[in-house]
C-alpha positions, 0 to 999 in steps of 0.5 A, spaced: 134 660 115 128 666 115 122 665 117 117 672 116 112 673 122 109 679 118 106 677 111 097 680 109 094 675 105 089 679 100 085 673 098 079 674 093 075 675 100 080 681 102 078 685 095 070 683 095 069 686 103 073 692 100 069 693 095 074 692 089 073 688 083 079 685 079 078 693 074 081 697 080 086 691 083 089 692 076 088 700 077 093 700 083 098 695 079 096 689 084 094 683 081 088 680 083 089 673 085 085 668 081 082 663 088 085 662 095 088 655 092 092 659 086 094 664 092 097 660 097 102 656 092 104 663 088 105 666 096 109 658 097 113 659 089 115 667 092 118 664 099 121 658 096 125 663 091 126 668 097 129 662 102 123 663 106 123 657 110 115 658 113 111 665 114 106 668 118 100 668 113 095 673 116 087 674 114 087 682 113 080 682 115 075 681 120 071 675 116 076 672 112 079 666 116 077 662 112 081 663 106 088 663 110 084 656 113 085 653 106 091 656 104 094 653 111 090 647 109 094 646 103 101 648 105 101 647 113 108 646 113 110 653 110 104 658 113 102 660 120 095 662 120 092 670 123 086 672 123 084 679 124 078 680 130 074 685 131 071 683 139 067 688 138 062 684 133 057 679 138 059 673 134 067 675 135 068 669 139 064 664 136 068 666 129 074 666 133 072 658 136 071 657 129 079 659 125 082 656 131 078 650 130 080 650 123 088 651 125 090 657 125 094 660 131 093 667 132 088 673 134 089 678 131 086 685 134 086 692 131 083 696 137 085 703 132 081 700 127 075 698 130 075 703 135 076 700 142 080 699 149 085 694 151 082 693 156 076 691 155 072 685 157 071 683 151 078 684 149 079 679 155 074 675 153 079 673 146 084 673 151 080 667 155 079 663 149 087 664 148 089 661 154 085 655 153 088 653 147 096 653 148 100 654 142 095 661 140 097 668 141 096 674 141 097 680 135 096 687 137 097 693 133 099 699 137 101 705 135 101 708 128 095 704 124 095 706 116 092 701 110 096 702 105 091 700 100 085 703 103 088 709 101 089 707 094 080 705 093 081 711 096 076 708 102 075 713 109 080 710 114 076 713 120 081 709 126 083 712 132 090 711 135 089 712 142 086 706 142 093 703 140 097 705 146 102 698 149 101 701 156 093 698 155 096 691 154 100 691 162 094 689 166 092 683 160 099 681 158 100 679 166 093 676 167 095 671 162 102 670 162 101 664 159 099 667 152 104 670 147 104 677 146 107 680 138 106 687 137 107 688 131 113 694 128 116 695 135 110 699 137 109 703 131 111 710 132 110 708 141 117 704 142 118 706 149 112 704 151 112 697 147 118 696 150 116 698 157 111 692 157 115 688 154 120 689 159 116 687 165 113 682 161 116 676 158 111 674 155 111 680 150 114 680 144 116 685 138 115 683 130 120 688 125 116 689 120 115 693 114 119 700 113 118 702 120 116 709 117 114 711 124 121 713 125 121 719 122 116 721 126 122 721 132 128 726 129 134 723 129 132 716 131 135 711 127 133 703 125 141 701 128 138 705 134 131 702 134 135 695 134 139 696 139 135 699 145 130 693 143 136 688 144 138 691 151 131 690 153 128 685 151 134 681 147 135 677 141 129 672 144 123 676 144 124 680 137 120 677 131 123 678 124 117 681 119 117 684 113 110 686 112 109 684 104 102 683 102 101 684 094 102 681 088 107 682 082 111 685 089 111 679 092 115 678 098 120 684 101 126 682 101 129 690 101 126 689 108 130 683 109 136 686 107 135 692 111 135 689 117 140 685 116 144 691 114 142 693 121 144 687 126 150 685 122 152 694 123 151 693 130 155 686 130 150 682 133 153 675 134 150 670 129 147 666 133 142 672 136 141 673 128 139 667 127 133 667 133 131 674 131 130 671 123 127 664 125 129 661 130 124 664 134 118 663 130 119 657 129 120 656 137 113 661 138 109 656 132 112 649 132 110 645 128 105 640 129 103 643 135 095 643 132 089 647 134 083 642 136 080 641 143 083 647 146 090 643 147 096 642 143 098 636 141 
């Protein structure tokens, strides 16, 4: 069983804030979705022909909820909804009050991108709105932070990594123990320091998502090494598989897939730890028929 806990939703909502119309989507070899009904199912035909039993379904914008809120809708047994946060904006919580009204499960903040601390009070103000709604987490995005296809349209990316440092998440993660913390790409680039909050807080967890082209920037650390250290700390019951797909005719990365399995099998760890890295914790962390409304679960 695989269950993915890192794919982007690029929704026509996603293109419109970007400025990209359907011309210079086509221009970068992406194809351009035709409604958010139309995506949801092709996102669901790719799962099915990858064994992909649910996923992560993430609002790559501040603004865009509503669209993983249909798609959700629509296929509520095979997504989980994320919605991107800027708790800088006044109404940051009312939005959020709204996309967890409408079902989805977790926040998503960016502080790089939006330029804020981790320790801000407006960031616990999310974190409050979290707490009061069991069954929501937290997505933080630390360390590296590059959007591969602002690049592309080549739009300015003026984010600011010291923003992005898991220590910033130690004080947060303890006042709300209760919330589950997901850093995504074991930290991108701040291992250590993701794994050092992780360590001291259970309530934190990594996703493996994407390349990891971050370990490039460490000479001779290696993915089998990034696993194993992740293991020893947090073991096998605080690891997210992700791949970070986004884009259509690319659809879902199983190389991905194949990838880290290649790492987990070479590092001969035991099949049932595998099987709670690639799913079993995901669906642990989203259960199904767990519904957002009322600020509790039922």
């Amino acid at each position: 069983m695989i269950c993915d806990a890192h794919v982007h939703f690029f929704s026509p909502g996603f293109f419109a804030a970007l400025k990209a119309d359907r011309a210079a989507v086509a221009a970068l070899g992406f194809d351009f979705p035709d409604s958010v009904e139309s995506l949801a199912d092709r996102w669901v035909g790719e799962l099915d022909a990858n064994g992909v039993v649910r996923s992560a379904l993430m609002a790559s914008l501040p603004g865009d909820a509503d669209s993983v809120a249909t798609a959700v809708a629509r296929h509520p047994s095979r997504f989980v909804g994320f919605f991107m946060l800027d708790p800088t904006r006044d109404d940051a919580i009312a939005y959020a009050t709204r996309a967890l009204d409408a079902g989805l499960r977790t926040i998503c903040l960016f502080p790089a991108m939006h330029r804020y601390q981790l320790h801000d009070e407006r960031v616990t103000t999310a974190f409050e709105l979290a707490a009061a709604r069991p069954g929501t987490a937290v997505f933080v995005h630390c360390g590296v932070l590059s959007v591969g296809i602002r690049k592309k349209l080549g739009l300015p990316s003026p984010f600011d990594i010291r923003f992005g440092n898991p220590l910033d998440l130690h004080g947060m993660a303890l006042r709300f123990p209760q919330v589950p913390i997901v850093i995504p790409h074991f930290g991108a680039g701040m291992l250590r320091e993701a794994l050092m909050v992780a360590s001291l807080c259970p309530n934190v967890l990594l996703d493996t998502s994407s390349s990891n082209s971050w370990i490039t920037q460490t000479p001779g650390l290696t993915l089998d090494q990034v696993f194993r250290t992740a293991l020893e700390v947090v073991s096998a019951e605080r690891l997210l598989f992700g791949t970070d797909s986004s884009f259509f005719p690319r659809g879902w990365n199983r190389a991905i897939y194949a990838q880290q399995q290649a790492a987990l099998d070479g590092l001969g760890v035991p099949t049932g730890d595998q099987e709670m890295i690639f799913a079993g914790n995901f669906q642990r962390l989203f259960r199904l028929g767990c519904r957002q409304g009322a600020g509790r679960a039922d």
